[in-house]
C-alpha positions as CSV (number, residue, x, y, z in Angstrom):
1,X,130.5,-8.9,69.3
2,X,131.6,-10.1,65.9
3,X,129.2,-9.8,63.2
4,X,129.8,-10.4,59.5
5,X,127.3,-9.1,56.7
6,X,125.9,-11.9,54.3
7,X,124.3,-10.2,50.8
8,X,121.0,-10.9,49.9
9,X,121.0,-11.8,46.0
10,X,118.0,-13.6,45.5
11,X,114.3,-12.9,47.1
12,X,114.1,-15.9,49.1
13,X,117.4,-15.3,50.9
14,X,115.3,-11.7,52.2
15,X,112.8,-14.1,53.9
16,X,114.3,-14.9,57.1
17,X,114.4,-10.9,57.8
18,X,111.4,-10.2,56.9
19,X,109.4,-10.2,59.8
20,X,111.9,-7.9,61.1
21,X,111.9,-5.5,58.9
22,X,107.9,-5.4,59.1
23,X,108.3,-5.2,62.9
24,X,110.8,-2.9,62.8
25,X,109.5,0.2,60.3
26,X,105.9,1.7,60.3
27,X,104.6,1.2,57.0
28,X,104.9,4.9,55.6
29,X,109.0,4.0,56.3
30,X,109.3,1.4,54.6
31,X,108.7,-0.3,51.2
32,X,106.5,-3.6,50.4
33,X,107.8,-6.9,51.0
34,X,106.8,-7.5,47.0
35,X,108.9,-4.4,46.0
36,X,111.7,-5.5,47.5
37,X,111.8,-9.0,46.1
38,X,111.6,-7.2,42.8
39,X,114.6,-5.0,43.2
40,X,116.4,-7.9,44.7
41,X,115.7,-10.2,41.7
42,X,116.6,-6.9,39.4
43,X,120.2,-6.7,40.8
44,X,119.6,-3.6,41.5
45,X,122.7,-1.2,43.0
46,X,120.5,-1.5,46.2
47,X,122.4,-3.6,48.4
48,X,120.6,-5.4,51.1
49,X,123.0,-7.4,53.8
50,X,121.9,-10.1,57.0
51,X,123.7,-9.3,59.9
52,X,125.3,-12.3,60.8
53,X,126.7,-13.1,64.8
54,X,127.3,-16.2,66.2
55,X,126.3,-18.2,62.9
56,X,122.7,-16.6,63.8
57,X,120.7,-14.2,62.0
58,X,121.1,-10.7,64.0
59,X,119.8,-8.3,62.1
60,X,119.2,-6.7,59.0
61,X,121.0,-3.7,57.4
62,X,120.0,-1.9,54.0
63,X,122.6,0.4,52.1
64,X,123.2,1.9,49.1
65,X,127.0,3.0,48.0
66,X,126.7,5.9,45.5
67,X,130.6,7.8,44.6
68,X,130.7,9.9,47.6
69,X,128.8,8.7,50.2
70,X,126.7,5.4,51.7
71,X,123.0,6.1,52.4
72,X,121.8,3.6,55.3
73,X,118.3,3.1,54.3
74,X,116.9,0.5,57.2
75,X,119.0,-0.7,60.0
76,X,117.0,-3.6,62.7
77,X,118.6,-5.5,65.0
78,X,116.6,-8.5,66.3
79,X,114.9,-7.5,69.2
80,X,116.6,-10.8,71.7
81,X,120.2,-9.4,70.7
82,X,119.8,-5.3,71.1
83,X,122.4,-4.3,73.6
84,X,124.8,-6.1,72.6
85,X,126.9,-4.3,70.4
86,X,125.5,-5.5,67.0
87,X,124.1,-2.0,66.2
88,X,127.2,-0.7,67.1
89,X,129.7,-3.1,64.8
90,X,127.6,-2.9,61.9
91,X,127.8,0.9,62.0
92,X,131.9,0.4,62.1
93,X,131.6,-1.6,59.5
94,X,130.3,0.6,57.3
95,X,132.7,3.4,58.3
96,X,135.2,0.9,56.8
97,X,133.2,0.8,54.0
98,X,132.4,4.7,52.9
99,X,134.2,7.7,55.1
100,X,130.6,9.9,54.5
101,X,127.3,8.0,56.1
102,X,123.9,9.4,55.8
103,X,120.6,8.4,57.0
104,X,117.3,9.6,58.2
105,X,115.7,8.8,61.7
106,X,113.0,9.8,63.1
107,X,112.1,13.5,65.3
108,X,113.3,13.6,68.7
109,X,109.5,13.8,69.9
110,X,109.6,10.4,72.1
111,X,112.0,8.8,74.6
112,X,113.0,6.5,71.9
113,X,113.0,8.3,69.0
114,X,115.4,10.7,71.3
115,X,117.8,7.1,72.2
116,X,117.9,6.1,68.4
117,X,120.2,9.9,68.0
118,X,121.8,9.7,71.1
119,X,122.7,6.0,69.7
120,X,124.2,7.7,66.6
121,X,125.6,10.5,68.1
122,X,127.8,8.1,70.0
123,X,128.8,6.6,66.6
124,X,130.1,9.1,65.0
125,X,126.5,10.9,63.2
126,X,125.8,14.8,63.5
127,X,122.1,16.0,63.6
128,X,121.4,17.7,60.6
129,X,119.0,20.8,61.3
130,X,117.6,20.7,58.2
131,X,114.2,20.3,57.4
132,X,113.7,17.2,55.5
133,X,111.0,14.9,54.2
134,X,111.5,11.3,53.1
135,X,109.8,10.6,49.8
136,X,106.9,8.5,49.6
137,X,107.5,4.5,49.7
138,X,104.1,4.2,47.8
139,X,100.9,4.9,46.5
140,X,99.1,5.7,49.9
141,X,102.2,6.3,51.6
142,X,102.6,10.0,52.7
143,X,105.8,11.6,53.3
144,X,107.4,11.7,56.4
145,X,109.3,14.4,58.3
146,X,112.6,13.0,59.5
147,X,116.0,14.2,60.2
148,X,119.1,13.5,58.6
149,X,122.3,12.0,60.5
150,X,125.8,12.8,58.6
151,X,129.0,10.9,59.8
152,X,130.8,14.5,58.6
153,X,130.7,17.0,61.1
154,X,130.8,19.6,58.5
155,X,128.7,18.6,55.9
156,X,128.1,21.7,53.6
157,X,124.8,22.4,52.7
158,X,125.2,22.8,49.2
159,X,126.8,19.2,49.6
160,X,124.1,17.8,51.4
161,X,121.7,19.4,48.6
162,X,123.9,17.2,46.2
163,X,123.4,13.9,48.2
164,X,119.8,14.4,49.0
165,X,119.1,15.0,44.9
166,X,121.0,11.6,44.3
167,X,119.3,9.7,47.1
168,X,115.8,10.4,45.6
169,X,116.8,10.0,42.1
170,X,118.2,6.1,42.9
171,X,116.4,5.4,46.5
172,X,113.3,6.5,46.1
173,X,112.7,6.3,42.4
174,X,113.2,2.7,42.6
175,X,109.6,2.4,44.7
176,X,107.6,0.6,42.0
């Protein structure tokens, strides 16, 4: 399917999105609705994009593009339209984008926490084996154990040390 990303650049444009990204991210995963019209109305280097198909919102996708790499912070694909490929294109898309992709997903503990890798596996991510814990979104917010997915097969550690430092220092820093 052919999608298109549409950037967010003011607060009201997250709106139609929003009840997705609430739907689709426990709390402890994901920052307030308040905190992200902030950064948004900031201009902040975080980039936030609609998924667009068929002139219809499909999803939402969340990215930041530091020198080396693109960190894929959130990633929803509206429930009605999952199976179609959306989840897939966006991810090629953002191959075209950046060569290096990391993100964080969950611990293959449930059936569909064990789909969401398999579903990046088959796009091009390696399982990291590293322990890792995502910051805290918040006061209240614990942090979470997740894993890390690179789009390099042979991501260094000492390079992975690198991009994990500068995804906490402009990611997570930003929670307000």
């Amino acid at each position: 399917m052919k999608i298109q990303f549409k950037r967010i650049i003011k607060s009201s444009d997250f709106d139609p999105v929003s009840e997705l990204y609430i739907a689709s991210f426990p709390p402890e995963e994901r920052r307030e609705l308040s905190e992200i019209y902030q950064l948004i109305s900031k201009g902040e280097i975080f980039i936030y994009q609609m998924i667009i198909a068929k002139n219809k919102i499909a999803g939402l996708c969340i990215f930041w593009t530091f020198d080396e790499f693109t960190y894929l912070e959130h990633l929803a694909v509206n429930p009605e339209l999952r199976g179609v490929g959306i989840g897939e294109e966006t991810i090629s898309l953002l191959h075209k984008k950046s060569q290096v992709l990391l993100l964080e997903t969950e611990l293959p503990v449930d059936d569909i926490s064990k789909r969401r890798i398999k579903f990046y596996e088959r796009n091009g991510f390696k399982l990291m084996q590293r322990q890792y814990f995502q910051p805290s979104y918040g006061k209240g917010k614990p942090e979470v154990e997740l894993k890390l997915m690179s789009s390099i097969q042979n991501l260094y550690d000492e390079k992975l040390s690198e991009y994990i430092l500068q995804i906490r220092n402009k990611v997570y820093r930003q929670v307000l």
